[in-house]
C-alpha positions as CSV (number, residue, x, y, z in Angstrom):
1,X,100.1,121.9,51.8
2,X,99.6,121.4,48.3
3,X,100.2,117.8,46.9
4,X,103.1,117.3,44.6
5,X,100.8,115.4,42.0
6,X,98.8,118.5,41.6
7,X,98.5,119.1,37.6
8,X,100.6,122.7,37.9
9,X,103.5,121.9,40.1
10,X,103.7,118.4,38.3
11,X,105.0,120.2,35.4
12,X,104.4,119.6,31.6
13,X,106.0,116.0,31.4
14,X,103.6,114.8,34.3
15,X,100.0,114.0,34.0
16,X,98.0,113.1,37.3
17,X,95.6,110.0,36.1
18,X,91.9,111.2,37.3
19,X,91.6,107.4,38.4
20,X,94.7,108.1,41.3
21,X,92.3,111.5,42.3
22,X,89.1,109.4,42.8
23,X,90.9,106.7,45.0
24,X,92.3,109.3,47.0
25,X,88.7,110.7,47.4
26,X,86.8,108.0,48.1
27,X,89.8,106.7,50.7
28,X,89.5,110.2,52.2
29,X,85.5,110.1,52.3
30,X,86.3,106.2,54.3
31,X,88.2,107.6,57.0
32,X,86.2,110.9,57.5
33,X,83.1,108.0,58.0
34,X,84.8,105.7,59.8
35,X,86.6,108.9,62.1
36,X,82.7,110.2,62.5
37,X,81.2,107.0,64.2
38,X,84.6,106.2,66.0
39,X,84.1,109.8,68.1
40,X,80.1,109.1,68.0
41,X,80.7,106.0,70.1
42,X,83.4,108.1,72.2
43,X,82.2,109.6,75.6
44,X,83.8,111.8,75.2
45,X,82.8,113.2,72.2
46,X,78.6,112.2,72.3
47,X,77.9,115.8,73.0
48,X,77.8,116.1,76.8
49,X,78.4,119.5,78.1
50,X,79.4,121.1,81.7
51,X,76.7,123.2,83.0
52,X,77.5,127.0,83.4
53,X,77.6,126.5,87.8
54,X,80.1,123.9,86.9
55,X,82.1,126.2,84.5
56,X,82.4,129.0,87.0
57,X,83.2,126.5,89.9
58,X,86.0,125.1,88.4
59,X,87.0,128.2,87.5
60,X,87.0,129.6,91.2
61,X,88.7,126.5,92.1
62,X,91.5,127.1,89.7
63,X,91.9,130.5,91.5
64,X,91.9,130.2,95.1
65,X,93.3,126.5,95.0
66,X,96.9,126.4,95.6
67,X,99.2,124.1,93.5
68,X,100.2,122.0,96.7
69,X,96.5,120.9,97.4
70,X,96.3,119.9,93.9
71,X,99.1,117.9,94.0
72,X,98.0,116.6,97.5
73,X,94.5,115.3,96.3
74,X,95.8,114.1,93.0
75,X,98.5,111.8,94.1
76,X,96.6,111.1,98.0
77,X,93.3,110.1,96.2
78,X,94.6,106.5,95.9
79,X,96.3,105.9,99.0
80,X,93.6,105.2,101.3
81,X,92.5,102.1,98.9
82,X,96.1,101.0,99.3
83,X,96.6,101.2,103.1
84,X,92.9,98.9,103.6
85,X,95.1,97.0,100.7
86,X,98.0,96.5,102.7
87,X,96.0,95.5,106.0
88,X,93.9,93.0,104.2
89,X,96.7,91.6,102.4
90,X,98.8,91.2,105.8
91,X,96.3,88.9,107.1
92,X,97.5,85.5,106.0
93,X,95.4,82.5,104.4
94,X,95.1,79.2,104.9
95,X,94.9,76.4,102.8
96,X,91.4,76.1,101.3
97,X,91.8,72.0,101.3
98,X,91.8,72.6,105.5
99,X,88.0,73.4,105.3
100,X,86.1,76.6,105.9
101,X,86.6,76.6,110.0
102,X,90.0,77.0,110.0
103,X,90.5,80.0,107.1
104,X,90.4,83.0,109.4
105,X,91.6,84.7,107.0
106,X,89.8,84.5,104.2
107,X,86.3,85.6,106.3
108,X,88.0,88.5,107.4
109,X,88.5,89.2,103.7
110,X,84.7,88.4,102.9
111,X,83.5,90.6,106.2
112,X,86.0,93.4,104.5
113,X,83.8,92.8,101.3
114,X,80.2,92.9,102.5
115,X,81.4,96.6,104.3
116,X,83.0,97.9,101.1
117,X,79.8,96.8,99.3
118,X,77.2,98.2,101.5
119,X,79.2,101.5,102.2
120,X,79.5,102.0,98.0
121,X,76.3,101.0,97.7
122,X,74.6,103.6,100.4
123,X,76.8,106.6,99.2
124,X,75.7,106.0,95.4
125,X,71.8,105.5,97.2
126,X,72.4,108.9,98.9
127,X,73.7,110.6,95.2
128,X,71.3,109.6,93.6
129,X,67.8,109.2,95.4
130,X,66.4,112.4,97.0
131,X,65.9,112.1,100.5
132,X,68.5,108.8,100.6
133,X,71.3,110.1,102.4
134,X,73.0,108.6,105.4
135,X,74.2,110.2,108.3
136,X,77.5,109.0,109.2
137,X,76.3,107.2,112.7
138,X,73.7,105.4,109.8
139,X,76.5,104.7,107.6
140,X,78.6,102.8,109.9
141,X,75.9,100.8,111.4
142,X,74.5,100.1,107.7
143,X,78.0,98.8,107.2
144,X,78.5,97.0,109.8
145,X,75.2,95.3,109.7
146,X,75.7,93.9,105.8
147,X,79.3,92.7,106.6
148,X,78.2,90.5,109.2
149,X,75.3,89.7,107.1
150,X,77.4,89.2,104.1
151,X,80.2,86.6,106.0
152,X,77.0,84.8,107.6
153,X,75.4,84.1,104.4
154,X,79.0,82.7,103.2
155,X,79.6,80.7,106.2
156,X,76.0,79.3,105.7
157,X,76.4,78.2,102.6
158,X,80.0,77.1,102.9
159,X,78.9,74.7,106.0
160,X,76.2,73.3,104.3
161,X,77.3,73.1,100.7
162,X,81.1,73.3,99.7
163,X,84.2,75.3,100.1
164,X,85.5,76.8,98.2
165,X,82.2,78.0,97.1
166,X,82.5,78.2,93.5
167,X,81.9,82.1,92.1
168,X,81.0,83.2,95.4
169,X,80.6,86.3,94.8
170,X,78.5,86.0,92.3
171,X,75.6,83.5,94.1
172,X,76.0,86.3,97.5
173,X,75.0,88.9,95.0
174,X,71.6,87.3,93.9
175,X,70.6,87.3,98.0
176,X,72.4,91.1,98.7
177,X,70.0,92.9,97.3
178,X,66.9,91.8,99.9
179,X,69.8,92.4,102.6
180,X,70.4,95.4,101.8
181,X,67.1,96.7,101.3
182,X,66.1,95.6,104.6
183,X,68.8,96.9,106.6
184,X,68.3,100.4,104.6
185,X,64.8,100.4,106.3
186,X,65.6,99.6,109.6
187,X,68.5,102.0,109.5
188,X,66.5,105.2,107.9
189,X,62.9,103.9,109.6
190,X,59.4,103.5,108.0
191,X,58.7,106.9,107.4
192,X,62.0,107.7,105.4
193,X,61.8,104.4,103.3
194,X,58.7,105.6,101.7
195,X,59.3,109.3,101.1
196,X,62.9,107.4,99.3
197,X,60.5,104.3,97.5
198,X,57.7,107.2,96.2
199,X,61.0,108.7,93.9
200,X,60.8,105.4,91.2
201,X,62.2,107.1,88.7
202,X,65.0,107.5,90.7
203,X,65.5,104.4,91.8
204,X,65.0,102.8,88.2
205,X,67.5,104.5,87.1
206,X,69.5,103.5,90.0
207,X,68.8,100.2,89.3
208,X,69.8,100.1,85.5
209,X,73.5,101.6,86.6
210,X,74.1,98.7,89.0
211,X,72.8,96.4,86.9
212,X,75.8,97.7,84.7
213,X,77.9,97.1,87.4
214,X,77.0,93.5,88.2
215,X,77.3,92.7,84.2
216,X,80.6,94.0,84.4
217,X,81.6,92.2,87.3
218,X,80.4,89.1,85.5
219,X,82.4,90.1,81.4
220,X,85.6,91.1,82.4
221,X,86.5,87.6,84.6
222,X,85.1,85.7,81.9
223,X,87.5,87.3,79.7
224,X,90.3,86.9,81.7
225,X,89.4,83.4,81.6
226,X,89.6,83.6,77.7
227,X,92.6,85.1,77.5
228,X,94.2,83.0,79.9
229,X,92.6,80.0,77.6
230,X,94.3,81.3,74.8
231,X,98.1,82.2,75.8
232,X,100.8,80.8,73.7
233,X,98.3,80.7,70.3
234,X,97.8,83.0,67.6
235,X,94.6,84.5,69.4
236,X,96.4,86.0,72.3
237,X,96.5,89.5,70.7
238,X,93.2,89.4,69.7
239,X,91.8,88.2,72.8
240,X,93.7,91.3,74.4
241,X,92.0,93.7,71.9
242,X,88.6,92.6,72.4
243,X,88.9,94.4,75.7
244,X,88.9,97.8,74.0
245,X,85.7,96.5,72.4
246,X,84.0,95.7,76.1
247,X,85.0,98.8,76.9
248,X,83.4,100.9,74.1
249,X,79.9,98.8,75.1
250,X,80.0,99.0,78.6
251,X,80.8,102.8,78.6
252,X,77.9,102.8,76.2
253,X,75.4,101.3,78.7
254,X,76.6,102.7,81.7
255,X,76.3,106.1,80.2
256,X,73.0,105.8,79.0
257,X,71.9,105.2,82.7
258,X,72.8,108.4,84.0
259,X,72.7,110.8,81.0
260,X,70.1,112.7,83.0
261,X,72.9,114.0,85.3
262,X,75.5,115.4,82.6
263,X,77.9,116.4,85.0
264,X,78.5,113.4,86.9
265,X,78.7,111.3,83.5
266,X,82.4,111.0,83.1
267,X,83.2,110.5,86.7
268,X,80.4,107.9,86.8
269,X,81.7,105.9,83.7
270,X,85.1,106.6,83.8
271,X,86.0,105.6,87.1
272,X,83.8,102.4,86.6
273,X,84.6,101.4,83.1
274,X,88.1,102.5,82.4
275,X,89.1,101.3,85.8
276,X,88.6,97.6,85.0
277,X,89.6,98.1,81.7
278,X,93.2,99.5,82.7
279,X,93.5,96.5,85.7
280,X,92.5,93.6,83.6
281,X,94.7,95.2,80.8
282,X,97.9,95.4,82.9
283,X,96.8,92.0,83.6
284,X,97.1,90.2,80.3
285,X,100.2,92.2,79.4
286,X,101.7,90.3,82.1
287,X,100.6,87.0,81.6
288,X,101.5,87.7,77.5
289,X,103.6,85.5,76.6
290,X,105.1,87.4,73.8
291,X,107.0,90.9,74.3
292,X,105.4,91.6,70.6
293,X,101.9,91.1,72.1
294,X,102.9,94.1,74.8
295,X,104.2,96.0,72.3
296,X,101.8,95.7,70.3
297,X,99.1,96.7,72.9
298,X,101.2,99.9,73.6
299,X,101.0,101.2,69.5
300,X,97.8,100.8,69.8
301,X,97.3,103.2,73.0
302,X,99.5,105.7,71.3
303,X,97.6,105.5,67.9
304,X,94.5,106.1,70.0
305,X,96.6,109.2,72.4
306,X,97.4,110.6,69.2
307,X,93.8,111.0,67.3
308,X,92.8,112.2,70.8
309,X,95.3,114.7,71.1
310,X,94.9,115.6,67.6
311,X,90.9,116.1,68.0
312,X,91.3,118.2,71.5
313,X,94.1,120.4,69.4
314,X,92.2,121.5,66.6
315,X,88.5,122.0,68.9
316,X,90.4,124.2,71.2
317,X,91.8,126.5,68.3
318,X,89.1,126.1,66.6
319,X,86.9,127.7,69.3
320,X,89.6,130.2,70.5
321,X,90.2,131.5,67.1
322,X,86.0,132.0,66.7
323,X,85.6,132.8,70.4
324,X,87.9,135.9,71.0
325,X,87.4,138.0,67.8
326,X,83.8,137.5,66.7
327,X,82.4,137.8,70.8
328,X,84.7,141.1,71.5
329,X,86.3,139.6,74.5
330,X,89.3,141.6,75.5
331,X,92.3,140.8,77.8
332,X,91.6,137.1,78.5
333,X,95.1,135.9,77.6
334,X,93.9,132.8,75.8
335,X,91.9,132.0,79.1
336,X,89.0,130.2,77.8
337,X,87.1,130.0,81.3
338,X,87.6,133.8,81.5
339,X,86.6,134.4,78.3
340,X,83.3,132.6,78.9
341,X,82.5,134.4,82.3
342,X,83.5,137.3,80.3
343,X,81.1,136.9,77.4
344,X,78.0,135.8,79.8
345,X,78.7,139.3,81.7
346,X,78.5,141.1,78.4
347,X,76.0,138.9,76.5
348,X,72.2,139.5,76.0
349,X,70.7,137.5,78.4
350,X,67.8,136.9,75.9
351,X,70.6,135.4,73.8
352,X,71.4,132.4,76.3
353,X,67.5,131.8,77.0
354,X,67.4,128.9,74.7
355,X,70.8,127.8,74.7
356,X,71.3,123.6,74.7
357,X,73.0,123.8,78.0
358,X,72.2,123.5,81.7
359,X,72.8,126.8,84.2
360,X,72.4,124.6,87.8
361,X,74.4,121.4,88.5
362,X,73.0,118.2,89.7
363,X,75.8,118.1,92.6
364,X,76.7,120.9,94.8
365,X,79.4,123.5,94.2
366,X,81.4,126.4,96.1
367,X,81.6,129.2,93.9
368,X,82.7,132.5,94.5
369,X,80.1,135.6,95.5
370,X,80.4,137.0,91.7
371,X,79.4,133.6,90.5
372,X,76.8,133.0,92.4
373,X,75.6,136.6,91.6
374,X,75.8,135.3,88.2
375,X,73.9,132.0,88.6
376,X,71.1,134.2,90.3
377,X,70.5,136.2,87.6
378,X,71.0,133.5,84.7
379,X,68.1,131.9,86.7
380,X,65.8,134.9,87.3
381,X,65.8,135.4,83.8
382,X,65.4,132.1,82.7
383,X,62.2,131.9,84.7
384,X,60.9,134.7,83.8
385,X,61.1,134.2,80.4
386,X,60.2,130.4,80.5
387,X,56.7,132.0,82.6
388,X,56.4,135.2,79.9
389,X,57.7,134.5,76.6
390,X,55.0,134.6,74.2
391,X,53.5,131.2,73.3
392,X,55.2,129.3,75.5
393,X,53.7,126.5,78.0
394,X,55.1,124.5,80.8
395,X,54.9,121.2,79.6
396,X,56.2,118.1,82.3
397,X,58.4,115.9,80.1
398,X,59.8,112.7,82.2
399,X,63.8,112.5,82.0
400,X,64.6,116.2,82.7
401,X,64.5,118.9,85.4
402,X,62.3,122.1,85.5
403,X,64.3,125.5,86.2
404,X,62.0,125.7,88.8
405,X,62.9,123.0,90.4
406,X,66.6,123.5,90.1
407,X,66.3,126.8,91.4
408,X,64.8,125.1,94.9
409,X,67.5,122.7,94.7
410,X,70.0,125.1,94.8
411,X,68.5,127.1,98.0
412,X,67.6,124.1,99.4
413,X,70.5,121.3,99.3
414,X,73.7,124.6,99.3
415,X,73.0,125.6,102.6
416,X,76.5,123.1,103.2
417,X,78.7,124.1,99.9
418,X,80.9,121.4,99.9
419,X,79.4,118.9,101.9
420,X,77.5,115.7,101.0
421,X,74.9,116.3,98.5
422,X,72.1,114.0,97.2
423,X,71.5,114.4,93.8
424,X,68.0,114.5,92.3
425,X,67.5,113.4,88.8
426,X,65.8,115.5,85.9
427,X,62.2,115.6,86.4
428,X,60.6,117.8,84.0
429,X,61.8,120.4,81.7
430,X,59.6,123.9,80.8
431,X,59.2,123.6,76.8
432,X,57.9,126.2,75.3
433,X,55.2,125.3,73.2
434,X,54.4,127.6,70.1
435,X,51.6,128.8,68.7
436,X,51.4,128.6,64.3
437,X,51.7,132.7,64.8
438,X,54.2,132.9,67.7
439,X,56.2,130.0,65.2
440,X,56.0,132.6,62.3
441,X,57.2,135.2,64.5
442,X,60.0,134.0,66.0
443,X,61.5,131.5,63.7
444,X,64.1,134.3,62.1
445,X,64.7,135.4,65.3
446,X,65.9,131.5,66.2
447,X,68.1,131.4,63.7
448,X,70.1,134.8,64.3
449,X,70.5,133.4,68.0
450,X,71.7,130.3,67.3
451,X,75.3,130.9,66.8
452,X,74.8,133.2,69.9
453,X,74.2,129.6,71.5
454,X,77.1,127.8,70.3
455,X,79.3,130.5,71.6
456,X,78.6,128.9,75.1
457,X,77.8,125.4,74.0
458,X,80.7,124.7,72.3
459,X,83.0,125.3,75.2
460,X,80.5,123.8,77.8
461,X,81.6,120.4,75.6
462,X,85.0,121.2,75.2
463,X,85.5,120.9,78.6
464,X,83.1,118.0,79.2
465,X,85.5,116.5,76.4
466,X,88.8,117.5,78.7
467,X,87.5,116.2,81.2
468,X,86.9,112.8,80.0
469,X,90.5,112.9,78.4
470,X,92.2,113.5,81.9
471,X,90.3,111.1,84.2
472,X,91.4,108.2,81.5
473,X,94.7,109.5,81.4
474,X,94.9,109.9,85.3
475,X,93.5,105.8,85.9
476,X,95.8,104.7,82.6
477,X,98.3,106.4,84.2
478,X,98.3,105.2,88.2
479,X,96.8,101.7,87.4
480,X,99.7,100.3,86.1
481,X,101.7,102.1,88.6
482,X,99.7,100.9,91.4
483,X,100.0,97.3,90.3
484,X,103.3,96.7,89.2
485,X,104.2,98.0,92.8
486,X,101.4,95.6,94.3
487,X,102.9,92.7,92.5
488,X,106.6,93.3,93.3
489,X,104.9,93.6,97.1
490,X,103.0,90.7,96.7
491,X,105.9,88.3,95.6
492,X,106.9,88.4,99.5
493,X,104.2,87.5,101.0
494,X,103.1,84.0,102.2
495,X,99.5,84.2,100.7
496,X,101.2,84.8,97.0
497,X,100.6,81.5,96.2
498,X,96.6,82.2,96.3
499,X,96.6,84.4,93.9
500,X,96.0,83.9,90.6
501,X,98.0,87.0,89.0
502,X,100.8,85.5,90.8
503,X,101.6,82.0,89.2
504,X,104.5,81.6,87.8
505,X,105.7,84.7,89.6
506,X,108.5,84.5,91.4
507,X,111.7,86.3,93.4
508,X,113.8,86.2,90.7
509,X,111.7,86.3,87.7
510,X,109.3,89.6,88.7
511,X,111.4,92.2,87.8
512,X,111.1,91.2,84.2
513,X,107.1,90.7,84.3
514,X,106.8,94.2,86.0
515,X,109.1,96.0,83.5
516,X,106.5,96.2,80.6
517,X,103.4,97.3,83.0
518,X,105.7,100.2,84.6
519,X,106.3,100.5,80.9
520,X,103.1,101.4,79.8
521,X,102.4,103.4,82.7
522,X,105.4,105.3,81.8
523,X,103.5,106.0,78.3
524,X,100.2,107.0,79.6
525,X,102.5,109.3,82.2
526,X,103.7,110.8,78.8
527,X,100.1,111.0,77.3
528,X,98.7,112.7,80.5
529,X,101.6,115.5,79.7
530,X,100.8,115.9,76.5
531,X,96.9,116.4,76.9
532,X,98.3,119.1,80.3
533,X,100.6,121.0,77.3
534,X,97.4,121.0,74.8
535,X,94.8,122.5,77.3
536,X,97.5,125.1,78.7
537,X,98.8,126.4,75.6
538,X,95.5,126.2,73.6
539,X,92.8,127.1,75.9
540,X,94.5,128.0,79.6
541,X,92.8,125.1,81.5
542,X,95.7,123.5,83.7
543,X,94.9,119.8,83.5
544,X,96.1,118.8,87.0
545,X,93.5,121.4,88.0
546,X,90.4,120.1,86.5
547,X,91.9,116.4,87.6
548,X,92.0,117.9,91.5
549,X,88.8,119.6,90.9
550,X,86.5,116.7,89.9
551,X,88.4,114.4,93.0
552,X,87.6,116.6,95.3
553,X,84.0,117.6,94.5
554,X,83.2,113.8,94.2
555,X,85.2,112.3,96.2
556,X,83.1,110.3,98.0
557,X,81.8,108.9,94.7
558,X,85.1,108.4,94.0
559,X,86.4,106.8,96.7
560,X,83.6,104.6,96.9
561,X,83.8,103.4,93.5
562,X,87.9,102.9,93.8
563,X,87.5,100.7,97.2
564,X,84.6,98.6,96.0
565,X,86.3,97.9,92.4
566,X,90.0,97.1,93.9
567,X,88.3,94.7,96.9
568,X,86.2,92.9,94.3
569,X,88.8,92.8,91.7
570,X,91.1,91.0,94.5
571,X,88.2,89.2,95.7
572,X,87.9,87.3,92.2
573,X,91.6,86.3,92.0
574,X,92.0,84.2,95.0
575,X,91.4,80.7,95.6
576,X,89.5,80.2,97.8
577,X,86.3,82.8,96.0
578,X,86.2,79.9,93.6
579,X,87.0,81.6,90.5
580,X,89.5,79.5,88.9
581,X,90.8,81.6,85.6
582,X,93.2,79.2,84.6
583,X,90.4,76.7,84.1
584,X,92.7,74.5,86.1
């Protein structure tokens, strides 16, 4: 669109001042800057890609998956969290002045915690240390061991010290961790525990992810504390924006602990990160005390939907319109996962040898015969010219995996597609180290292949980028959902008064604190659609489909993380866990 300062159309009354032009540049220049770092700091937009067995898996999945078991797993992932919900909540408390012998209730709540913890805590061990996994006899008694471990500790301590104890949770968690160790060893036996301690690289970064976790646990009660300090002032909006700064860092740091396993990154952060974000964000919109603060916090959501959007809409024709044309791809319909298995089939394999993208997964995948044909020969070649390739030498580099090694993986742990699968962090990577000749050689040949490798890179990250944008949506979208229905539950129940989400709530006044939560999941409802209408016109992925596909190939991470977060979440707002957020 051409301006209607510009000198021509302005005609030969009107001058444009050069003064007006250099503003507008230098504004334009600003936001270009600021737009830069903004999707540098995004995780979705840091440059993670899907790797080419997780490109052709979801793509078999999209074909033989029908619609129904979509919608099954999509709106069934949350229910079991809600059922041990329900039970837990139907157990009724006591008064926490009556001592800690006569609240039944409550240590059946703690017991319910220490099992949540340690079965989250040995399904992540079994992900992500080789050798670590539990079978299910193991599990149970693993879990069963730490709960009772877990409500002895508390009773301990509340018989000997106080009650309630004040931030309970937070003094059993400095003890846990030699529990839990322990009990690991006893469970797996002698042998095991050392074939599991030798992987330390493995376990460090282990460590640094729950480490993550526990700070997170620790920030977003704090804040709640602060916001609930600051109700009724002028800082009550701010307070409720800071959140979208915690969650920019924490997404930060969490990320940067499992970067070494790309395709378990935006499960891994999402479903940590944005979950408490979304809960504790429902939760000051309805202790605001101002509708302009809620309506507020929903323009900004929608600014932020929109520049999302926006971004995803111009990649996805950006790439199509490249993709199709310049790679000869015919009779793909727009499809962008056929047009990618469409171009590997007729691509130069010497093309994709140094592409900046990963052929194996680090979890396990069911993909179809072809694929796996596919896979086979992507990693036949890539070994053979890793071994043969002039000038180049293995070189062991810590942080990354050798093709080698991925290749044994792959025979190795998919003898079960589908089933539980540890995941073995990067090792070592096969660089190729060049000679001064092999350098001269080769470095015009480098540069004619390297748009051959952004043919498949590009898309590898658009759909790492999509699927970023629909686990937010899907958690933005059944949060809010999930607790306005939980409060309006809640509000009849005896043990209400406990709860510190739910003073001031009462029978006749909940419909109207509800109505701007179910609001705003309403909004992210219409976001979610939006980003399904973008992917299917633009680039044929079905959103609903990728959202089934990454729920059910990770389900038990995801479960996992969605039943430790909710018990924990409800664990800090009653009573008698001494957290007090009202400062009261």
């Amino acid at each position: 669109m051409v301006s209607p300062l510009h000198p021509v159309l302005a005609g030969p009354g009107l001058s444009v001042p050069r003064s007006f032009g250099r503003r507008h540049n230098v504004v334009k220049v600003c936001i270009t800057k600021f737009m830069d770092v903004w999707f540098s700091l995004q995780l979705s937009h840091y440059g993670g890609k899907y790797s080419v067995e997780r490109l052709l898996a979801f793509e078999d999945y999209m074909e033989r998956t029908p619609f129904s078991r979509v919608m099954l797993i999509t709106i069934g992932t949350p229910v079991p969290i809600v059922a041990l919900v329900f039970c837990q909540e139907s157990v009724p408390l006591q008064d926490p002045t009556d001592g800690w012998s006569v609240n039944y209730g409550f240590w059946v709540r703690v017991a319910v915690q220490g099992g949540v913890i340690a079965c989250s805590s040995a399904i992540h061990v079994g992900h992500f240390v080789e050798g670590a996994v539990l079978s299910s006899r193991q599990l149970t008694l693993f879990t069963l061991c730490i709960a009772v471990v877990y409500t002895s500790l508390a009773l301990t301590i509340a018989a000997t010290w106080k009650f309630p104890i004040p931030f309970m949770h937070m003094i059993l968690a400095m003890g846990m961790p030699f529990f839990l160790v322990g009990l690991f060893r006893s469970v797996v036996g002698s042998s095991t525990f050392r074939q599991v301690s030798s992987h330390t690289i493995q376990l460090r970064q282990l460590g640094k992810m729950f480490a993550v976790q526990i700070l997170m646990i620790a920030i977003y009660p704090a804040h709640q504390m602060l916001f609930y300090a600051v109700t009724n002032t002028s800082f009550e909006l701010p307070a409720i924006l800071m959140l979208s700064v915690v969650k920019l860092v924490m997404k930060n740091l969490l990320a940067s602990t499992v970067l070494h396993m790309e395709d378990i990154v935006p499960e891994e952060v999402i479903f940590n990160v944005d979950f408490f974000h979304a809960i504790y964000l429902v939760t000051c919109m309805q202790g605001a005390s101002s509708p302009n603060t809620v309506i507020a916090i929903m323009a900004v959501d929608v600014a932020d939907t929109i520049i999302e959007l926006r971004e995803l809409y111009q990649r996805t024709r950006s790439i199509l319109n490249r993709f199709s044309p310049e790679r000869g791809v015919k009779d793909c319909h727009y499809d962008l996962l056929v047009s990618i298995r469409s171009w590997i089939h007729q691509a130069n394999l010497k093309k994709l040898r140094n592409g900046n993208f990963q052929t194996l997964s680090c979890i396990s995948h069911r993909v179809s015969l072809d694929s796996r044909a596919l896979l086979e020969k992507l990693q036949t070649f890539s070994l053979n010219s890793a071994v043969c390739s002039d000038g180049a030498v293995p070189v062991k580099v810590a942080g990354t995996v050798t093709v080698a090694r991925a290749v044994c993986r792959a025979s190795l742990w998919r003898c079960c597609p589908g089933g539980s699968t540890p995941v073995q962090p990067i090792k070592s990577i096969l660089v190729p180290v060049k000679t001064r000749s092999s350098l001269q050689h080769q470095g015009s040949f480098h540069r004619r292949m390297q748009q051959n490798f952004n043919t498949l890179s590009e898309p590898l990250e658009l759909l790492f980028t999509s699927e970023c944008l629909v686990l937010t949506e899907y958690l933005e979208t059944i949060i809010p959902i999930m607790y306005g229905c939980g409060i309006l539950v809640m509000v009849n129940l005896p043990s209400a008064k406990y709860h510190s989400e739910m003073q001031g709530i009462t029978l006749e006044n909940v419909g109207g604190k509800v109505l701007g939560i179910f609001a705003y999941g309403l909004l992210e409802l219409i976001s979610f659609v939006a980003l399904a209408v973008i992917m299917r016109r633009n680039c044929g992925i079905r959103a609903l489909y990728q959202l089934a596909f990454v729920l059910e190939t990770q389900m038990p991470l995801v479960q996992a993380k969605f039943v430790l977060w909710v018990i924990m979440v409800l664990a800090c707002r009653v009573t008698h866990f001494g957290v007090d957020f009202h400062l009261s």
